[in-house]
N, C-alpha and C positions, 0 to 999 in steps of 0.2 A: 351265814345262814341264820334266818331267824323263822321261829314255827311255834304258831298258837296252837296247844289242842284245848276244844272245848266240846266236850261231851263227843259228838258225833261228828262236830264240826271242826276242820282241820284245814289251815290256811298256811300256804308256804310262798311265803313273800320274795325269797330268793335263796341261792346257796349254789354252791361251789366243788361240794363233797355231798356223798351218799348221806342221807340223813333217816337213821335210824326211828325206828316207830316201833313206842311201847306196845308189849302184849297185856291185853287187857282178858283178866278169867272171869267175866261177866259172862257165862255163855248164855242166860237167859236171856239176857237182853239182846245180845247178838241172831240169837235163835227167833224174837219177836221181831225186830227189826228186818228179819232176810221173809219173815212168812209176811208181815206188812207189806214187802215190797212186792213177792210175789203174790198176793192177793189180787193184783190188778188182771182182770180179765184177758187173757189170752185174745176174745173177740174182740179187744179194743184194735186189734193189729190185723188189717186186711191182709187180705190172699193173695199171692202174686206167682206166678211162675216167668220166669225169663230164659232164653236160646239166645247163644250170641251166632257168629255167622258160622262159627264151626260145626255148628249142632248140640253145644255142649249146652247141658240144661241146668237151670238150679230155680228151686223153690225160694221163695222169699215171704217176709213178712211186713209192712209196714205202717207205721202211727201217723193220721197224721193228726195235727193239733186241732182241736174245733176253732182257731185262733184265725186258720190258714184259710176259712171262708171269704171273711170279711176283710180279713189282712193286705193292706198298701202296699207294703215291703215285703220280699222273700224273707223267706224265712232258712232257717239253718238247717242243715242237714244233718244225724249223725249217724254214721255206721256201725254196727255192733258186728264182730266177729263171733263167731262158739267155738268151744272148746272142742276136741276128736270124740270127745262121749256124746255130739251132740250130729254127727255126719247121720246121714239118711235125709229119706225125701217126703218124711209126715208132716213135716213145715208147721209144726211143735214145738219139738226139741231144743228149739236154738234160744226159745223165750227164754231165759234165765233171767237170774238175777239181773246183767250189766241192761239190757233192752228196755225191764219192766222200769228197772229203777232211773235211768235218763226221761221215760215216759208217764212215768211217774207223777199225778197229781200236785205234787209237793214241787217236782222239778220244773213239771210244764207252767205253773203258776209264772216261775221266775222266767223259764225260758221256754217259751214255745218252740217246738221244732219237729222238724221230723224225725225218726226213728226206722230205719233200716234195719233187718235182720236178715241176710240172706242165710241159707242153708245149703250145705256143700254137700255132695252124694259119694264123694270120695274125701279123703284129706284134702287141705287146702296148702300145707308147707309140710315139709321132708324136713329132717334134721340128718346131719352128718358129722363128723370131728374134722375142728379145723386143727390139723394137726401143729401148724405154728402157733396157733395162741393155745393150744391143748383146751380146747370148749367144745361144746358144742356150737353150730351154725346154723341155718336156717336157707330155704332155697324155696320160692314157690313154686305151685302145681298150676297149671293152664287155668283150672276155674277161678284162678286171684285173678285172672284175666277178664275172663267172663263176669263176677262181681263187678270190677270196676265200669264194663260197660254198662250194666244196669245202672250202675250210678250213675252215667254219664247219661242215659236213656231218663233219669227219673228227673236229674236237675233242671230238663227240658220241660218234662210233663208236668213240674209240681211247680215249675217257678219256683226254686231254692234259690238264696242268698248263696252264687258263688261264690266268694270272699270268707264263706262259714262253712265249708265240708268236713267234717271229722271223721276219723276211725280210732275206733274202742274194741281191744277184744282181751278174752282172756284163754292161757294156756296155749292151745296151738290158734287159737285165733290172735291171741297177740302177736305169736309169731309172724301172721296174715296180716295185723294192722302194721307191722313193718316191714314187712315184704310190698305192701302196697305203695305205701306212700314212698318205697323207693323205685316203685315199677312208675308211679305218677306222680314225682316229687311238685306238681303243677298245680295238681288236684288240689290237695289237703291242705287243711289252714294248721294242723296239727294233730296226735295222736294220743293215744293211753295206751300202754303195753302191761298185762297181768301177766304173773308169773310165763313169761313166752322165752323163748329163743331167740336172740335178735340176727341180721342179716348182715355180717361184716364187709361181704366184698363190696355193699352199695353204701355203706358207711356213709360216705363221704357225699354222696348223690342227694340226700337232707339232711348237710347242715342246718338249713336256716328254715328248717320246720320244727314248731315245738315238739317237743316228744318228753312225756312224762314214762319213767317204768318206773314198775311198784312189782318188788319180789319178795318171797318168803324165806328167812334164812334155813327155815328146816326143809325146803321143797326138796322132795326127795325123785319128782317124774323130772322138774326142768328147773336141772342145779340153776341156782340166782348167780353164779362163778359167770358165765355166759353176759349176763345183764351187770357186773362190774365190770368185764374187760371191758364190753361194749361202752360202757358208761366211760371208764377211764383212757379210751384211744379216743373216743370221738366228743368227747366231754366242752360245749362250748357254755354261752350263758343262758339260751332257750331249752337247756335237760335237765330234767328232775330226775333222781334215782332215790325210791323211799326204800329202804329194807326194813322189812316186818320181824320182829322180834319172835322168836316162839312159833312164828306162821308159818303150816306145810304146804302144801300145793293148792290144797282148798280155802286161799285166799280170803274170801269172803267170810270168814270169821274172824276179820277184824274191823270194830269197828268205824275204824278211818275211812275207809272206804265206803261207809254204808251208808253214807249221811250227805252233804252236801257242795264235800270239798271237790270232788273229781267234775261235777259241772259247771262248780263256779269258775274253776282252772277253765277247761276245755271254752266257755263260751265267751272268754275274756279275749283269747286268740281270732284272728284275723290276719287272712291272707292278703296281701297287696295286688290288685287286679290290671 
């Protein structure tokens, strides 16, 4: 394993093992950093509602790049999952941190793309205890369904770069972004998992999709015990597992994450078509 950090900027070239990540007590800067990122207007992210054929409905949000006017080539898609504090249908809530900051001035310079946010009216994954590995497990809910066919509805309507679809989520959206890409290991060029629950019985269903998890060792809603075994049963050389030092469930006070590692990883990935 070898790993730069450099202020905000954090590049992990490869590794083998869980590669711990210092806590940093700069919470000022942390605090400017999350308000910088949400500063970006809400109205940058049109309105969408989508029905799949069951009836089941969910609101969405989505950026597109002013890039994607003039642009030759599709462009990339990425998915952002929210968290359980973020379920309801004011198609709001789900802007956090992970949306603003991939859509982000600073980000979209480097990488143009889309930006997905759907929002779920109910949960979007269940947790249960697998009692062989003693963890918690992860199981989706029908609207992980219904998200992916909007996905599949949007890469039609936007001209996306199939070869570039991501999912990013955190908390129980991470659990989402790997409940997904094991419902449509097809789909996805690769994943970010925050503090989530990961889905052991599809384990094995994406191997050969990247998948980054980033956990907090002090998470106290979704023990980071889940995101080791997970990491250590299915462990090939496309998985990163960072553990955060000192960091509770509210992940985003650290600053690794808040900077420009997690898109420069995601949009390096590519799916073979």
């Amino acid at each position: 394993m070898i790993m730069l950090l450099l202020g905000l900027q954090t590049l992990v070239l490869a590794q083998s093992k869980p590669v711990l990540i210092g806590y940093s007590s700069d919470t000022a800067q942390v605090s400017s950093r999350v308000r910088e990122i949400l500063s970006l207007p809400s109205s940058s992210f049109r309105l969408g509602k989508f029905c799949d054929h069951k009836g089941i409905e969910i609101q969405y949000r989505l950026y597109i790049p002013p890039e994607a006017k003039n642009s030759i080539n599709p462009l990339p898609l990425v998915v952002v999952f929210h968290g359980s504090g973020q379920i309801g249908t004011d198609n709001e809530a789900q802007l956090g941190v992970l949306p603003k900051l991939f859509a982000s001035p600073e980000i979209q310079q480097k990488y143009p793309s889309y930006i997905l946010a759907p929002q779920f009216p109910t949960r979007s994954s269940d947790y249960s205890m697998d009692t062989a590995r003693q963890v918690l497990a992860s199981s989706p809910r029908a609207c992980v369904q219904t998200a992916i066919d909007l996905v599949d509805s949007l890469i039609h309507y936007l001209h996306a770069d199939r070869s570039r679809i991501y999912a990013v989520g955190y908390s129980m959206g991470a659990s989402t972004t790997i409940n997904a890409l094991s419902m449509r290991p097809g789909l996805f060029a690769a994943g970010i998992s925050l503090a989530g629950i990961p889905q052991f019985n599809k384990g094995r269903a994406i191997a050969n999709i990247p998948l980054w998890l980033i956990h907090g060792l002090r998470d106290d809603v979704n023990s980071a015990a889940s995101d080791l075994k997970f990491f250590n049963e299915f462990n090939r050389r496309n998985m990163i597992f960072w553990q955060l030092e000192n960091t509770n469930h509210n992940i985003f006070t650290a600053p690794a994450i808040l900077g420009t590692a997690l898109p420069d990883w995601l949009f390096k990935q590519k799916r073979s078509l």
